[in-house]
N, C-alpha and C positions, 0 to 999 in steps of 0.2 A: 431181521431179528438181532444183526447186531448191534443195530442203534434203539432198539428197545434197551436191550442188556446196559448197555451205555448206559443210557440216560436213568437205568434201575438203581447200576451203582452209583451213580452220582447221587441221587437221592438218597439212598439205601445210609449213606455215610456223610450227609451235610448235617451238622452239629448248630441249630440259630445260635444266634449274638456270633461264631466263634468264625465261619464259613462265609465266604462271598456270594450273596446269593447270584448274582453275574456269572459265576461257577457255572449254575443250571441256565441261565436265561443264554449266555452265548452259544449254548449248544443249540437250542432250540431249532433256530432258522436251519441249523445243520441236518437235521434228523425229522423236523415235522411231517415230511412227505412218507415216512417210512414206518412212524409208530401207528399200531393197529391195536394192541395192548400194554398195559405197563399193570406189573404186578412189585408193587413196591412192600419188601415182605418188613419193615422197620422204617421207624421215625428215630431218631437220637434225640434226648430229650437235651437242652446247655447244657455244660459246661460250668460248673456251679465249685468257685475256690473254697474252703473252709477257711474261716478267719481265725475260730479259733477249735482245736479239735479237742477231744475229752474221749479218753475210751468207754464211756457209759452211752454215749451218743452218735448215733447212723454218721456215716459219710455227708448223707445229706439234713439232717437232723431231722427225720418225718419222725422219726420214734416216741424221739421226747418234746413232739408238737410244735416243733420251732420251723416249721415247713415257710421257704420264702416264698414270694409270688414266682409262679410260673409263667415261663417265657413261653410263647406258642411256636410251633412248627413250622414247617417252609409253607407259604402260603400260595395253595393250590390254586388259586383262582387266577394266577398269572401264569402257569403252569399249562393245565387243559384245556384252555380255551383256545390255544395255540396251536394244538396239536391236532388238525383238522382232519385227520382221519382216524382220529381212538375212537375205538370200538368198545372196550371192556377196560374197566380199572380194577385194579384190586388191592386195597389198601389194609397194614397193618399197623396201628399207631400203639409201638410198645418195642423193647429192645429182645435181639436174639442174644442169645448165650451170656448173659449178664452172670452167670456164675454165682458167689457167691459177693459179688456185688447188686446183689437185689433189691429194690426200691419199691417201693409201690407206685411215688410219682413216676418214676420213668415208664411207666404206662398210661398218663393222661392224657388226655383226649379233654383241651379246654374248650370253652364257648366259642372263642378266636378262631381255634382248628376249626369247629365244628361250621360258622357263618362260613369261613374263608373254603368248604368241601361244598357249602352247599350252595354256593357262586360258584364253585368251579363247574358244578354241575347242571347249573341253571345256563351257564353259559356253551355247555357242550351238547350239543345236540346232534351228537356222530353216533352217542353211546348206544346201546342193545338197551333193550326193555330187561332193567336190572330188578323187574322183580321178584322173579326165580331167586336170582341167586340173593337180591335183602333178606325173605322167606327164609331162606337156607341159613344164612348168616343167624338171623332172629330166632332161631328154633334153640337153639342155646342159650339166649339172652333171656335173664329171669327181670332184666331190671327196668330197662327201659318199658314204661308206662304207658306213654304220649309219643304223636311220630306222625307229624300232618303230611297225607298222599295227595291232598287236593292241586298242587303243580305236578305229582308226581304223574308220568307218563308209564302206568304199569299197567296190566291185564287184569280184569276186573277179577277171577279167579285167585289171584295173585294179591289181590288188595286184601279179596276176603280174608284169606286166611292169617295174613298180614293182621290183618285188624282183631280176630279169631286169637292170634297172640299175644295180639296186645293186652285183650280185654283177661286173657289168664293171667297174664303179669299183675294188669290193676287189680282183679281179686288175691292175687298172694300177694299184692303190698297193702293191701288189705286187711287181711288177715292177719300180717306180722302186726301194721299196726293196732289193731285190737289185741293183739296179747302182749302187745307192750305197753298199751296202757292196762290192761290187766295184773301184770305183775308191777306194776309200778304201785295200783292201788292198793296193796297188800298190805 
């Protein structure tokens, strides 16, 4: 348990571009025999200087649409794959206690994040049949539409409802977009 904790906080607080990622990997060989779960409860988004600041404009300018390209996160697939006896992950890519430092990007979740999660998990084949707890995750999620199970190793009961979800999502994006084209041809 201690070297779960470890290796929690070290992720928990690696900042990309700013942190060595040698940080996380020289631990690894030290702790892989011991990790059985990691509950990584934050991502840190960069490090991002303002060149030039204005008080009508965010920290990071998402306000007034001057959003720069986003850096992606620690990449999991060199991560998990290492870790030969994880059983359970549990991942939250978004900041704790941001305060009144709020961003909307410091909760993205790119493309990048998203291949580099879905190699680390194609590669780990320690993990529990996670589709209880996707299920559980996805029962809040109004947005996600699409979501292929066909690699996934889940419980056919599991898929259903999975897919059961899904297809409510695609009919409320559905719906929004007919009323927005609705009100637009006004």
């Amino acid at each position: 348990m201690f070297f779960e904790r470890h290796l929690e906080n070290i992720m928990k607080y690696y900042i990309p571009g700013t942190t060595d990622p040698k940080q996380i990997l020289e631990v690894i060989p030290l702790c892989k025999e011991y990790i059985r779960k990691l509950e990584i409860s934050q991502f840190l988004p960069p490090v991002k200087l303002d060149e030039k600041k204005d008080d009508d404009i965010s920290d990071s300018g998402s306000d007034a649409g001057m959003d720069e390209p986003s850096m992606d996160h620690f990449d999991l697939s060199m991560l998990v794959p290492a870790l030969s006896h994880l059983e359970e992950l549990h991942l939250s890519y978004g900041v704790q206690d941001c305060g009144m430092n709020f961003e909307w990007n410091l909760f993205e979740f790119t493309y990048r994040d998203c291949c580099s999660l879905a190699s680390a998990l194609k590669k780990c084949a320690t993990l529990k049949d996670g589709g209880k707890q996707l299920l559980e995750g996805m029962s809040d999620n109004k947005t996600v539409v699409e979501f292929d199970l066909r690699l996934a190793e889940v419980g056919q009961e599991s898929e259903y409802f999975i897919n059961q979800t899904l297809k409510a999502n695609q009919e409320l994006a559905r719906l929004k977009a007919l009323q927005h084209v609705s009100t637009t041809a006004r």
